[in-house]
C-alpha positions in Angstrom: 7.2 59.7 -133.0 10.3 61.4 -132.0 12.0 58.7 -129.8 10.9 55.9 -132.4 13.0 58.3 -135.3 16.1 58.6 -133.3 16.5 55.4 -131.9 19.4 54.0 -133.5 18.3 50.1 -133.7 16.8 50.4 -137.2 20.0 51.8 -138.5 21.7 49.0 -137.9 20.3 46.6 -140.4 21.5 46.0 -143.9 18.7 44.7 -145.3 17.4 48.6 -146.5 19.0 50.2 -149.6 19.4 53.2 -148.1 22.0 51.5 -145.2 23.4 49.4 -147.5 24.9 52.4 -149.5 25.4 53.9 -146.3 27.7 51.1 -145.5 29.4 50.7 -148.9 30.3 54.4 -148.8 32.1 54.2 -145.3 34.0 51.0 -146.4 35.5 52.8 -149.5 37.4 55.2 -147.5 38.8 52.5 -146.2 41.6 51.2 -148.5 42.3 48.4 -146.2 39.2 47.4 -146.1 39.0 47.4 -150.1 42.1 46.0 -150.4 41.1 42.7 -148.3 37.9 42.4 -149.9 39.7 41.9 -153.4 41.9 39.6 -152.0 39.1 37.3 -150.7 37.5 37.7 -153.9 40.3 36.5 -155.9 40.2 33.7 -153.3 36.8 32.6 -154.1 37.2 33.2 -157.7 40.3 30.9 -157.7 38.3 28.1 -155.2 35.6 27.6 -157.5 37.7 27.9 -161.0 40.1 24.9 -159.5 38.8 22.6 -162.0 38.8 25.2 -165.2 42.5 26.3 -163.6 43.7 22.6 -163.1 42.1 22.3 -166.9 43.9 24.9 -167.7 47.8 23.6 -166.1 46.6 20.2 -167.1 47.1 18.8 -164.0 45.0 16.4 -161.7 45.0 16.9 -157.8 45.1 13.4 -156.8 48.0 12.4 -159.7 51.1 10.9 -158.7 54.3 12.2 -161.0 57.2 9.7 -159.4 59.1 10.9 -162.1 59.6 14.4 -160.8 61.1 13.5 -157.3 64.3 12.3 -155.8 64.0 9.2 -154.5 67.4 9.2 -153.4 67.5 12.1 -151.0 63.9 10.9 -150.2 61.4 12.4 -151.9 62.5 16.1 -152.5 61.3 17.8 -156.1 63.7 17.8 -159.2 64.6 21.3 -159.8 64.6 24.6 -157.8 61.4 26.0 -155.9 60.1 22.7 -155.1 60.5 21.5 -158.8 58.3 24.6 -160.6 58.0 24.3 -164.1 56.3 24.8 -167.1 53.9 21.8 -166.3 53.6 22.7 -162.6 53.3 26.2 -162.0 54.1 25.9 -157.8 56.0 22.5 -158.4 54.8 19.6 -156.7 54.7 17.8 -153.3 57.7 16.0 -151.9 57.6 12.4 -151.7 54.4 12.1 -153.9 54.4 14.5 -156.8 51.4 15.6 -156.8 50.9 19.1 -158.2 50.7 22.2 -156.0 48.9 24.8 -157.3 46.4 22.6 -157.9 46.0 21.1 -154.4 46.4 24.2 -153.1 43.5 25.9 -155.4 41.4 22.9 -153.9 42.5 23.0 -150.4 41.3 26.9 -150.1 38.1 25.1 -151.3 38.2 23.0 -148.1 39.4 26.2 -146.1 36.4 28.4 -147.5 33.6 26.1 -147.2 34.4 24.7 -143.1 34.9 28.4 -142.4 31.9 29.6 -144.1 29.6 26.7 -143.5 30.8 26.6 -139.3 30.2 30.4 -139.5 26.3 29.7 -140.5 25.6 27.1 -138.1 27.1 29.0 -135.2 25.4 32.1 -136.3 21.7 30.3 -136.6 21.8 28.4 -133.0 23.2 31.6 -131.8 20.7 33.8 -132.7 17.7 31.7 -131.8 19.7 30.9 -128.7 20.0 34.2 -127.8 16.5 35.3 -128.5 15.1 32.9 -126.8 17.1 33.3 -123.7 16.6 37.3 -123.7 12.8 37.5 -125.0 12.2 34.3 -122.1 11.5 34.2 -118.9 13.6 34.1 -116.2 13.6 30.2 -115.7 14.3 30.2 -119.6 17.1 32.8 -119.3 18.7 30.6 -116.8 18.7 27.8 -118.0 19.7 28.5 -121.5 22.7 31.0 -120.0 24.2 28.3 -117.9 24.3 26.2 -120.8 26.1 28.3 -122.5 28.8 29.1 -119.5 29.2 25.3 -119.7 29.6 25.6 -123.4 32.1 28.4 -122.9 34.2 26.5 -120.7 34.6 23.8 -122.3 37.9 23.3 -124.3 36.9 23.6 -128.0 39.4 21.9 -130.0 39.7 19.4 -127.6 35.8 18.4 -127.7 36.6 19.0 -131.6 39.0 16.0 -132.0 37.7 13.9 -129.7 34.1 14.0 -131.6 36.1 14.2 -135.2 38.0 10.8 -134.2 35.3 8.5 -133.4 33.3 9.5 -136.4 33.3 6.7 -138.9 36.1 7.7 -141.6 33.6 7.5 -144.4 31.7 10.3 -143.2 31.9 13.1 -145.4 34.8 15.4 -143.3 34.2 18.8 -144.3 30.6 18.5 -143.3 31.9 17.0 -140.2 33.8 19.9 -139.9 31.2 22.2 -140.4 28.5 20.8 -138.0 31.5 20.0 -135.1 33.0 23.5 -135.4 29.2 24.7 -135.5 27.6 22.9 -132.5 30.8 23.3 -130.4 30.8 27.5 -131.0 27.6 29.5 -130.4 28.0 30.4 -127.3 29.7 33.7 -128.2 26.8 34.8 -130.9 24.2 33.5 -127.9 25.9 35.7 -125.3 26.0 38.9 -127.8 22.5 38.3 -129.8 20.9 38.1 -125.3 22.7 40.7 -124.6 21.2 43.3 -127.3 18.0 41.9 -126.9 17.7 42.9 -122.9 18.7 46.1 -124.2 16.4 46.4 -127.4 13.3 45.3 -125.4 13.1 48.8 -123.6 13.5 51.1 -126.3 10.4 52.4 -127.6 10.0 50.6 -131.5 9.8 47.3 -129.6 7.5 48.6 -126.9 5.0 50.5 -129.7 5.3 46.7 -131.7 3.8 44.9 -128.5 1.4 47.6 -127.5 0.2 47.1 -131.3 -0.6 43.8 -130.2 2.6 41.7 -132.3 3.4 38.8 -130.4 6.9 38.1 -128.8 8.3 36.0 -131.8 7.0 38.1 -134.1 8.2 40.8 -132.8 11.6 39.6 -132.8 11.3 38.6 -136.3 10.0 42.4 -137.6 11.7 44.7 -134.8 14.7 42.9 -133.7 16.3 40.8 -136.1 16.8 43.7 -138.3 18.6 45.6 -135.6 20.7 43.0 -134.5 22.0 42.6 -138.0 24.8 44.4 -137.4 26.7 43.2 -134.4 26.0 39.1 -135.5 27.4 40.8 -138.8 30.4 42.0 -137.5 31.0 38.6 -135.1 30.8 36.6 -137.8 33.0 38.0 -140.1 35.9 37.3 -137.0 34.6 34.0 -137.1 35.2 32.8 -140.3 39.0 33.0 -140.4 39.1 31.5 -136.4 36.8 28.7 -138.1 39.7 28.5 -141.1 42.3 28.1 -138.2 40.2 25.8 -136.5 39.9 23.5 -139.6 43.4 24.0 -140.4 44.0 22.9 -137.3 42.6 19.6 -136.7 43.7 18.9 -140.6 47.5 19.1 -139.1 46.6 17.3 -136.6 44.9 14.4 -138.5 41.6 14.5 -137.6 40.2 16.8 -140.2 40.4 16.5 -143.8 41.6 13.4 -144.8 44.0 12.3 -147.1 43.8 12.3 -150.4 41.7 15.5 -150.2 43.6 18.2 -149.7 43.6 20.6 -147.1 46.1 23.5 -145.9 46.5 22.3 -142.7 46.8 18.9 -143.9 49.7 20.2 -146.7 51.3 21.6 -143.2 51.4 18.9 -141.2 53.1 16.8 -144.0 55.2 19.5 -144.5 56.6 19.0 -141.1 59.5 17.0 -142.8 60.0 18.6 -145.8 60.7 22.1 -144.5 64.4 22.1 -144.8 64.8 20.3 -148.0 61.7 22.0 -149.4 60.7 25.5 -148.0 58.3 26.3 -151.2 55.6 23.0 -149.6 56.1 25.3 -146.3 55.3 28.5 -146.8 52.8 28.6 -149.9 50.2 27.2 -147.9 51.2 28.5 -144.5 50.9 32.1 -146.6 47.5 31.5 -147.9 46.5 30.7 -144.9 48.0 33.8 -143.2 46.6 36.0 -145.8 42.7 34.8 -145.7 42.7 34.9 -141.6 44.5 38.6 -142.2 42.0 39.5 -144.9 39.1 38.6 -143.2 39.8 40.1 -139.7 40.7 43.2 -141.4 37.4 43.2 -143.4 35.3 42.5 -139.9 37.0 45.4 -138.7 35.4 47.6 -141.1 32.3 46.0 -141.7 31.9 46.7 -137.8 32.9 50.4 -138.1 30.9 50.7 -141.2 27.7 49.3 -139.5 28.1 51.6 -136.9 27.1 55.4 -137.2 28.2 56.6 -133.6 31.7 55.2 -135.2 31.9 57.7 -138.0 30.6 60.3 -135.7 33.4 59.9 -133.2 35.8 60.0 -135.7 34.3 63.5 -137.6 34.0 64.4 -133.5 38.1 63.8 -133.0 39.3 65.2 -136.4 37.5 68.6 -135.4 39.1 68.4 -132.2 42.5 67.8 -133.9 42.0 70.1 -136.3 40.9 72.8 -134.2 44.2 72.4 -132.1 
């Protein structure tokens, strides 16, 4: 009974009340933890207002304004700060008009849900991936492992554009996105989820769930799952904002998000031109995106010292060594 109490697999798992508070309690000592969970808040809260906020400007994402724009110098907004106004809080696009706050608000809409969404998918073939190669046999565990080296070494984004271009332009991109992004970028969960499983089948909860007579699957399901929740926790809050880069990146180079629907890395690649005459189109979507990646690595930092209790141990160990000096 002894080794089963002080093993610290069980620990790891949200899903009890008792952890969870655990966790909350560690990651408000943390005021940059806190600080970049508000700000993703306010993100989300903003992405799924967009149509009460647009409502609210009385602006339309896909409007043209000709009126506001230059067409003499080519394009560039009336008025200072990329033509910000009354009407358009951010100003609007050069060349089109459009408004930017608006398209922006829907574009972290885009950003959010590939991130997300790739995040899921990679986490579910990963985990069931990994189990399968670290609960299998050794044929199974070979098989499935050089799979994934091949996987690993394969360039991502280049796979990613190449599959993204030949897909029929009516396809719905985001969800292209999504299951591209997803499909091309288990391999790390897979590598991490076998990796704790060699390790958890030895301790002595797993063994005392066999000898009880639970099979292998369910076994994973009561005993390992929940103490694998917190490293797949922590890897996939760092890949959601390498998913947003991803997305942002095959957006600025065309074979993302489509036009009209906007997309931060689309607004960046048109913004290629418009830098000089027009720094505003530059760097208020080059900044959002900057500050969700930020706010989200910063928050998988925490989440990953939060889940793990020999974390805060070591650091109550050093500051009674530093003290004590």
């Amino acid at each position: 009974m002894t080794a089963l109490t002080d093993t610290p697999a069980p620990v790891a798992g949200i899903p009890a009340t008792g952890a969870a508070r655990q966790v909350w309690r560690r990651l408000r000592t943390r005021p940059a933890a806190l600080a970049s969970l508000a700000v993703l808040l306010l993100l989300v809260l903003l992405a799924l207002a967009a149509p009460l906020l647009a409502a609210l400007e009385g602006q339309d994402a896909y409007a043209y304004h000709d009126d506001l724009v230059d067409s003499a110098r080519g394009g560039v907004p009336y008025g200072p700060f990329g033509g910000a106004s009354a009407d358009h809080w951010l100003g609007v696009e050069p060349g089109t008009g459009r408004d930017l706050f608006v398209r922006l608000l829907y574009g972290a809409r885009i950003s959010l849900l590939v991130g997300i969404g790739a995040t899921v998918v990679q986490i579910l073939i990963g985990v069931l991936v990994g189990l399968a190669a670290g609960l299998g046999n050794r044929w199974v565990d070979t098989v499935l492992g050089r799979a994934t080296d091949v996987l690993v070494a394969l360039p991502m984004l280049v796979l990613a554009i190449a599959l993204t271009a030949v897909v029929p332009r009516d396809f719905p991109r985001p969800l292209l996105l999504i299951l591209v992004i997803g499909f091309l970028g288990w391999a790390g969960t897979s590598r991490i989820v076998r990796a704790q499983t060699l390790t958890l089948k030895s301790l002595d909860f797993v063994a005392a769930s066999r000898l009880a007579g639970s099979g292998r699957w369910r076994t994973a399901r009561r005993e390992l799952l929940p103490a694998l929740a917190a490293p797949v926790i922590t890897y996939a809050a760092i890949l959601v904002p390498t998913n947003i880069v991803v997305e942002a990146s095959l957006s600025f180079l065309g074979v993302g998000v489509t036009p009209p629907t906007p997309s931060w890395g689309q607004m960046l690649s048109t913004a290629q031109t418009w830098f000089r005459a027009d720094p505003a189109y530059v760097l208020l979507p080059a900044g959002l995106l900057f500050t969700t990646v930020l706010a989200f690595t910063v928050l998988g930092d925490a989440v990953r010292t939060a889940l793990d209790p020999r974390e805060a141990s070591r650091l109550r160990v050093g500051t009674r060594k530093e003290s004590s000096r």
